[in-house]
C-alpha positions as CSV (number, residue, x, y, z in Angstrom):
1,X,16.4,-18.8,13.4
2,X,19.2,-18.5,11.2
3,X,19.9,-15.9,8.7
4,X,19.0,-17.7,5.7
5,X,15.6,-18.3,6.8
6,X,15.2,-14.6,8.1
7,X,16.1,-13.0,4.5
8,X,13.4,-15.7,3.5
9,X,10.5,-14.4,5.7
10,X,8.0,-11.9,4.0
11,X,7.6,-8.5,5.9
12,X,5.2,-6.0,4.5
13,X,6.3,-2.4,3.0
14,X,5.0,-0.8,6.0
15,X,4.5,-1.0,10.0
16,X,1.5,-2.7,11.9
17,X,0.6,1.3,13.0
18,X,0.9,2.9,9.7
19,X,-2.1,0.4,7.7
20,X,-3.9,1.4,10.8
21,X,-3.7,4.4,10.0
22,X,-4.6,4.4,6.5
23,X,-7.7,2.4,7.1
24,X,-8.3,5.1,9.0
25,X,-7.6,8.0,6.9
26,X,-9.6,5.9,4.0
27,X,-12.8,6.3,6.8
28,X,-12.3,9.8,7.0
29,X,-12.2,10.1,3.3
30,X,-15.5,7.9,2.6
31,X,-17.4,10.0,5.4
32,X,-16.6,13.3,3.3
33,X,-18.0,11.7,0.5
34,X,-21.3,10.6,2.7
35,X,-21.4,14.5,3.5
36,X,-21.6,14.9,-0.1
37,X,-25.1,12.5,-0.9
38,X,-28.7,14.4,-1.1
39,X,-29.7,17.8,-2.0
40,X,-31.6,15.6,-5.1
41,X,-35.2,16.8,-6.1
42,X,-38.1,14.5,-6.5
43,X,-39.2,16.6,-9.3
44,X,-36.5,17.2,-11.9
45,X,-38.3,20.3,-13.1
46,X,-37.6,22.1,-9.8
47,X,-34.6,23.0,-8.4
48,X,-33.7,22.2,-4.9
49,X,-31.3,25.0,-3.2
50,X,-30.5,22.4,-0.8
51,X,-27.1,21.2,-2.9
52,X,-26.0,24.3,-2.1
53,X,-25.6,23.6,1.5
54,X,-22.7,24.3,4.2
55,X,-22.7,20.5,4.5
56,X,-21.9,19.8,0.5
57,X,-20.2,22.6,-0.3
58,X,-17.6,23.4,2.3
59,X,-17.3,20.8,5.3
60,X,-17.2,17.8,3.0
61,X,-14.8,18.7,0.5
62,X,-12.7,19.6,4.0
63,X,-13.5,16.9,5.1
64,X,-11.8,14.5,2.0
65,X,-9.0,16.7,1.9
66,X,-8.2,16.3,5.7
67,X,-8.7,12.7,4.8
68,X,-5.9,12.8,2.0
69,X,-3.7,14.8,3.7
70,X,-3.8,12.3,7.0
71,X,-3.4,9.6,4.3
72,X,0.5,11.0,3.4
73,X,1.4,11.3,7.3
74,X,0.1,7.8,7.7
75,X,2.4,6.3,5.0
76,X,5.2,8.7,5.9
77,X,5.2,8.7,9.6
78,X,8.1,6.4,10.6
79,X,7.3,3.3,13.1
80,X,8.5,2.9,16.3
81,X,11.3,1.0,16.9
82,X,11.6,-1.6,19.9
C-alpha cells in the first residue's frame, strides 16, 4: 500500500478493545436501571413500602454509577500496541 492510500483509509476514534468495553459499561448501566423497575401498587390509593427497597435505593443507583465510572476507563484506557 502506499502512503497516499493509507492517509485515505478511515480508522475509527478508538481501538477494537475500548468499544468493547463501552458496550459493556452501557450493559452495566441498563442493568442498574432494571434494578430500579417495580415497587408500583395496584391500588394507587395505597402505598407500597416496597420502593423503598435495598434493591432501588442503594445497589442500583451503585450499580449505574459503577457503570459510568467504567464508561471513562473504557474510553480513556489506551490500546495495546503490536
Amino acid at each position: 500500500m502506499s502512503k497516499k492510500q493509507d492517509d485515505n483509509k478511515f480508522q475509527f476514534a478508538l481501538a477494537k478493545e475500548n468499544y468493547i468495553l463501552l458496550a459493556i459499561g452501557f450493559a452495566i448501566i441498563i442493568l442498574g436501571f432494571v434494578l430500579m423497575i417495580g415497587g408500583r401498587s395496584d391500588d394507587p390509593t395505597v402505598f407500597n413500602e416496597e420502593i423503598f427497597s435495598f434493591r432501588r435505593i442503594t445497589l442500583a443507583p451503585i450499580v449505574v454509577l459503577f457503570g459510568f465510572m467504567f464508561e471513562i476507563y473504557a474510553i480513556m484506557k489506551k490500546p495495546k500496541t503490536e
